[in-house]
C-alpha positions in Angstrom: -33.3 39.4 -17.7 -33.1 35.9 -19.6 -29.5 36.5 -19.6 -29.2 36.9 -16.0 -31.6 34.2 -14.9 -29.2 31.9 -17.4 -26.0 33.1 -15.5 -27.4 32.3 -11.8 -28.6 28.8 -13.0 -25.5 27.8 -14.4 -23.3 28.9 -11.5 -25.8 26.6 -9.3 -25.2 23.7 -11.5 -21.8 24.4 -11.6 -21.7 24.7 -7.5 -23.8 21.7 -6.9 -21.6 19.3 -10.3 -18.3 20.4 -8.0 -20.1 19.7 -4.6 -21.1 16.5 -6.1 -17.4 15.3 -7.2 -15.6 16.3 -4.3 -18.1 14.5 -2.4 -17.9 11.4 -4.7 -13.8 11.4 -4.4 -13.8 11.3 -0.8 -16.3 8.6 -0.9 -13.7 6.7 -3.2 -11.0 7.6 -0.8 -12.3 6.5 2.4 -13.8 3.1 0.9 -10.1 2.0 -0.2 -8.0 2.5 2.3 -4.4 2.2 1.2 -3.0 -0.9 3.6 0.5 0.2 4.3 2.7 -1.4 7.3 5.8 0.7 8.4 8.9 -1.0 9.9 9.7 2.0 11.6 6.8 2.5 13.5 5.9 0.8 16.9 3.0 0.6 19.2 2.9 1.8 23.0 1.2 -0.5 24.9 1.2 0.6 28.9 0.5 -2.9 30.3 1.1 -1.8 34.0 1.3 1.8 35.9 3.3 0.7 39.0 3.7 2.2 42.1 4.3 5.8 40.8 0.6 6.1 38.9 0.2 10.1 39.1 3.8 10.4 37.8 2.9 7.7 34.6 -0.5 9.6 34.6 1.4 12.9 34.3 4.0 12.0 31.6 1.0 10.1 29.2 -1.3 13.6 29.8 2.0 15.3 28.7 2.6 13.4 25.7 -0.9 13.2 24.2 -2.3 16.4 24.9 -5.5 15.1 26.6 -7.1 16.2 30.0 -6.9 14.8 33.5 -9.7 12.2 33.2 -9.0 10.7 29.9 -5.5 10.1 31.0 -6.5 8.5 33.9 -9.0 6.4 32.6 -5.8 5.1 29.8 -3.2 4.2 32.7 -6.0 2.8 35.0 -7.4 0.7 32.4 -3.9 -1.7 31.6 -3.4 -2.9 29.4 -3.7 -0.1 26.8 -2.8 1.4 23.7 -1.1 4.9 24.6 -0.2 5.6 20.4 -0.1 3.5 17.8 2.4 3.8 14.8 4.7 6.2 16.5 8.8 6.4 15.1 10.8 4.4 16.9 13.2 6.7 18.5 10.0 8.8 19.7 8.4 5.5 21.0 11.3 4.6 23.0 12.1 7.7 24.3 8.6 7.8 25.8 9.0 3.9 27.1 12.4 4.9 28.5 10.5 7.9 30.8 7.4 5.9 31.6 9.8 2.8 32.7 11.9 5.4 35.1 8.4 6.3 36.5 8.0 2.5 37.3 5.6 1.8 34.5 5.4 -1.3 32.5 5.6 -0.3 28.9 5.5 -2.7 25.8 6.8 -1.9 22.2 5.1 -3.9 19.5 
């Protein structure tokens, strides 16, 4: 009985010591962020819709994945941030359809 009272307190301890460092190496993680700046990376900044808003509204729902509302409240709401650090060949392949929609887009 000793034995197996012994056994179920030191998996516990065991449990809560690896509870306790995974906990304490996130901790670490998320107070240093690593600062890293890509080249290759731009900003989309949407800093006018135009005249062919449902079309710009439809191509940004597209591209992000989000519902109706949020991507309305992104183009109605200019300027804004549509993605931030996106590739550069992604970034203006997107500018290049919003612009043929008769958006404004800006690549920073």
């Amino acid at each position: 009985m000793k034995r197996l009272i012994y056994i179920l307190f030191a998996g516990a301890a065991l449990t809560a010591f690896a509870a306790t460092a995974s906990a304490a190496d996130f901790s670490e993680a998320a107070a240093a962020p690593s600062v890293q700046t890509n080249e290759n990376a731009k900003t989309i900044v949407l800093s006018s819709p135009g005249e062919n808003k449902i079309q710009v509204i439809k191509i940004v729902r597209e591209y992000l994945g989000i519902g109706l509302k949020e991507a309305h409240e992104l183009v109605s709401n200019t300027p804004s941030v549509i993605k931030k650090d996106v590739p550069v060949k992604e970034a203006e392949e997107l500018a290049k359809r919003l612009t043929d929609a008769g958006a404004t887009v800006e690549l920073k």
